[in-house]
N, C-alpha and C positions, 0 to 999 in steps of 0.2 A: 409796790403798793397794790394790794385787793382791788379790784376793781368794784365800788359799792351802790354799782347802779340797780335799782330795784327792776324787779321786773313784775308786772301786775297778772297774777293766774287768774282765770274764773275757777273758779269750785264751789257751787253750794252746796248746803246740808246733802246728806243722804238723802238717795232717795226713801221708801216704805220698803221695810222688811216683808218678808214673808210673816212672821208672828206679830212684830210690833210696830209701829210706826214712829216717828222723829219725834212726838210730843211727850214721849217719855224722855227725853230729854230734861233733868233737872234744871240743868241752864250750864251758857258757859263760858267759863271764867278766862279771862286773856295769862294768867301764870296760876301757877300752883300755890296753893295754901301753906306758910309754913308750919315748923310746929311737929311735936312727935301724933302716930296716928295709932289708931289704939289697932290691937289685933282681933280677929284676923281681918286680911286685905288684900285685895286681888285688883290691878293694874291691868290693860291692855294696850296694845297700839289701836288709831283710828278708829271711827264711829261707832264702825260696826260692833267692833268691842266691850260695848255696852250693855250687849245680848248675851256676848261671851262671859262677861261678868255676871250676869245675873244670874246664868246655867251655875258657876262656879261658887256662887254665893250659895248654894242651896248644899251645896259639901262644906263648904267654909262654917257656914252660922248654924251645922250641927257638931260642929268640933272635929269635923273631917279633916284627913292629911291634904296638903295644899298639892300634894304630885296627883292626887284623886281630881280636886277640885280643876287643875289647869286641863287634864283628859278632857273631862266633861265638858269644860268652857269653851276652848279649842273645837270641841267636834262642831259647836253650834256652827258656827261659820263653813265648817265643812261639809256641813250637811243640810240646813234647814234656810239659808241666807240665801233664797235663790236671785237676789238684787247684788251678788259677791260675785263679780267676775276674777276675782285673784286668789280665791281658797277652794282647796276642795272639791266638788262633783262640780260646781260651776267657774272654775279654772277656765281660763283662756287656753288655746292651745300652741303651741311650738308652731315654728314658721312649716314644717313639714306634716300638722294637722293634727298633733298626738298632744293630749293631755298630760302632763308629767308633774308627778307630786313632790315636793319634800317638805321634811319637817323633821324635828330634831327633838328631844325632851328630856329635862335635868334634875334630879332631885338632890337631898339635903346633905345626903351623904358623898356628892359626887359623882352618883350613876350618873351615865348618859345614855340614850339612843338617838339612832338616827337615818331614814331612808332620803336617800335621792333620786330622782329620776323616775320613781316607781310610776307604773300604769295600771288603770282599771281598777282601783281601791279607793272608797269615796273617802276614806280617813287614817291617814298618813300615821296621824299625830298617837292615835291606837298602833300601829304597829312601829312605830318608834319605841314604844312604851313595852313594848314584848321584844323587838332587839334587845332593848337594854336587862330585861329582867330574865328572858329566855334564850337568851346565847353568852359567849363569850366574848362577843363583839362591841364595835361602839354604832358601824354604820352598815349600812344594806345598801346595792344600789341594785338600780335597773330592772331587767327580769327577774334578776337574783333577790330583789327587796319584794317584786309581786309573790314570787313563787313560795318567799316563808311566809306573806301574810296568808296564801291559799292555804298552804298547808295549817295555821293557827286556826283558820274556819273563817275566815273574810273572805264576804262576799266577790267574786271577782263579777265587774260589771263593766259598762262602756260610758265614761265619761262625759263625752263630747256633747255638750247639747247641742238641740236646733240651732238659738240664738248664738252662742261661741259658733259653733260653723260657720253660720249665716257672716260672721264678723271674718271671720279668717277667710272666707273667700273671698270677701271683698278687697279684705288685704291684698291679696294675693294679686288685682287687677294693678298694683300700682307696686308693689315687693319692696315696699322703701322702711325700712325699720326706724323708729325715733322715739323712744319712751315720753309718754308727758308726763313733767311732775305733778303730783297729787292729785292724780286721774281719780283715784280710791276713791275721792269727797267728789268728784262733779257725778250731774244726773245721767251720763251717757253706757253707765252700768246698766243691767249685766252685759258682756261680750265687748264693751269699748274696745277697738281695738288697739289702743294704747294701754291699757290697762294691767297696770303690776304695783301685785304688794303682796303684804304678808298682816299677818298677826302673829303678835309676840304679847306672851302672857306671863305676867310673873305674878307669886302667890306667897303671905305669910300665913300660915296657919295662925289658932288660937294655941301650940305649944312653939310658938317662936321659929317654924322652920319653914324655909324658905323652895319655893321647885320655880321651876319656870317651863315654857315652853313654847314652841314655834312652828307656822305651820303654813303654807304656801305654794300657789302654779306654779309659782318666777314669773319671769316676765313674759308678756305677752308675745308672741310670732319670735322666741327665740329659737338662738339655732338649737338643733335636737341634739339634746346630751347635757345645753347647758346647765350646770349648777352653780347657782347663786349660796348668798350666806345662809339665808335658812337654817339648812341640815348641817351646819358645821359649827361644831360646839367651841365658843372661844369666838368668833365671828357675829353671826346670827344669835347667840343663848350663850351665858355662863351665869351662873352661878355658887357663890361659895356662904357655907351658910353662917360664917364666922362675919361676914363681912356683908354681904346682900346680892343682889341678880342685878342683870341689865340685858336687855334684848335690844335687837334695832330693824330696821324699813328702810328700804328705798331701791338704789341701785347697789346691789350683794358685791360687784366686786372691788368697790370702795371697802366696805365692810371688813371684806376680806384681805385689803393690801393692810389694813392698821390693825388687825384681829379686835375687831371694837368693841363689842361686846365684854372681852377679857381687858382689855384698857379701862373700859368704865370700872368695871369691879376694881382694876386694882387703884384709879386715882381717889375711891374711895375706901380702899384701905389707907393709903394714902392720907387721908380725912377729908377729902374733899366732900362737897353733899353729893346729892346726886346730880342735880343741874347743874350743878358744877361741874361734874366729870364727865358729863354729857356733852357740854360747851368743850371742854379741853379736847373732844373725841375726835369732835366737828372740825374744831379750829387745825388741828392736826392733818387730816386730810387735806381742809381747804390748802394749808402752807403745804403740801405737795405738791397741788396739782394747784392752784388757783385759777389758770386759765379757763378749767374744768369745771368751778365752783357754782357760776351761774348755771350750768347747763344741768347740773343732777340733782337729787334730792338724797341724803341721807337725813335719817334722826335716829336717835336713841333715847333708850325710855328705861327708868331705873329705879330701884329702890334698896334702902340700905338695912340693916341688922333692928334698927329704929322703926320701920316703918315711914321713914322719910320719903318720899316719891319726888321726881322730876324729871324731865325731858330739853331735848335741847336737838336742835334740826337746823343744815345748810338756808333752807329756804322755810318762807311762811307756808301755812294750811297744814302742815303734819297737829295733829291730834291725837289724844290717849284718853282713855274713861279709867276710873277709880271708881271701886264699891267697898266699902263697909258699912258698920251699925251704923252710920248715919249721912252715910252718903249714898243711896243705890244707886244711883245711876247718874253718874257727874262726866259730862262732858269737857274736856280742857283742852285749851291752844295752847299746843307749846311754843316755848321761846323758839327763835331765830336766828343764825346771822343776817339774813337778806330780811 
């Protein structure tokens, strides 16, 4: 038997963006709306997402390809979100001080790319996007993922802000590592030094096709090298356009023992909805490891051929935003098991 003692997190709202603040927040809803959703439609993980959407609506609501629209969405968080200690130029850094990026990205056809580890490049999720269209390859890592974005014409620059150091050395007076769940939603952003997540975006165009994409520090004071699900397609992003996308958050190497991401897709080929296959995703992990269940956070976050959306997370506080013609900027808690 699961052990189904709750446990009570603080996290409130976000804090204020750089551009926009929480009160564009629509409102929000404890589950998803069912129902088919007209096209086009762009999904995210977590709050911040909402900015990500908005970037991506401005490709979407001019009949733009949805692999266009998730670049654009993606970079907001990587570049402009300076209240984002888990994406991009304001990434926490490795327990060794180095900022390390990944990010992975999938279109209709199947492309993928994908960098891990990379350094000194404020947007992963653009040179993902040139892997996949300007090599032969699926992934980049390391120096070898900086050195082709230098050579594409990205900027090579130094990560690490004030505030991320200022956290990591404090870390370092006590060296005891322990991720908190759903650090993402409490106000101790940027630099918390618990602080890990991602954003995972998925996209229906207005001609029916579906991209996704994913983009992420890892986790906070990891050890140097680790890579999480992020950057690995089938884990962190899959998408198939026959069927629909699904991304996920939390701790990446849950992610990665059930390739969950490629699970969700297929229990919805399968028929399952998305919440649905999201729940199955969950529940599978937890029947692994249960002992484990209370202590991490996983969610996944999905949408199918339909336009149907839903989410489904080990613990409370995981969140996702949804925009189209008539939603911009919708806030949602996803379901739970805890």
């Amino acid at each position: 038997m699961f052990n189904r003692r709750k446990f009570i997190k603080t996290g409130a709202a976000s804090a204020s963006l750089l551009l926009l603040d929480k009160q564009s927040f629509a409102e929000i809803l404890p589950r998803q709306k069912t129902g088919k959703e007209q096209f086009p439609i762009v999904i995210s993980t977590w709050d911040f997402g909402v900015y990500a959407n908005k970037e991506a609506w401005k490709t979407l609501s001019k009949g733009g390809r949805a692999l266009d629209a998730i670049e654009a969405g993606a970079r907001v968080p990587e570049e402009l979100d300076i209240t984002n200690g888990t994406v991009g130029r304001t990434g926490t850094p490795d327990r060794d001080g180095h900022v390390t990026l990944d990010s992975c990205i999938m279109d209709e056809f199947g492309n993928c790319g994908s960098v891990a580890a990379m350094e000194n490049i404020a947007h992963p999720i653009s040179v993902a996007r040139m892997v996949m269209e300007r090599t032969p390859h699926v992934m980049l890592v390391g120096e070898g993922a900086t050195q082709f974005a230098v050579e594409q014409g990205m900027k090579k620059e130094k990560l690490l802000t004030p505030k991320a150091e200022k956290a990591w050395k404090e870390w370092l007076k006590t060296a005891k590592y322990s991720p908190v769940m759903n650090v993402e939603n409490g106000t101790n952003r940027p630099g918390g030094k618990y602080n890990h997540d991602t954003i995972g975006m998925l996209a229906i165009d207005a001609k029916g096709n579906i991209s996704g994409g994913c983009t992420t520090s890892g986790m906070a004071f990891k050890m140097h090298g680790r890579v999480g699900d992020s950057p690995i397609i089938g884990a962190g992003l899959y998408v198939d356009n026959e069927v629909g996308g699904a991304t996920s958050t939390g701790v990446g190497e849950e992610v990665i023992r059930n390739v969950g991401s490629f699970l969700v897709v297929e229990l919805m080929r399968q028929g399952l909805s998305p919440e649905e296959a999201c729940k199955e995703a969950v529940m599978r992990i937890i029947k692994k490891k249960p002992e484990n269940a209370e202590k991490v956070q996983v969610g996944f976050l999905a949408i199918n051929k339909k336009g149907e959306y839903g989410a489904y997370a080990i613990q409370k506080g995981f969140s996702y935003a949804v925009c189209n013609a008539e939603k911009q900027d919708l806030l949602i808690s996803g379901k739970s098991y805890y």
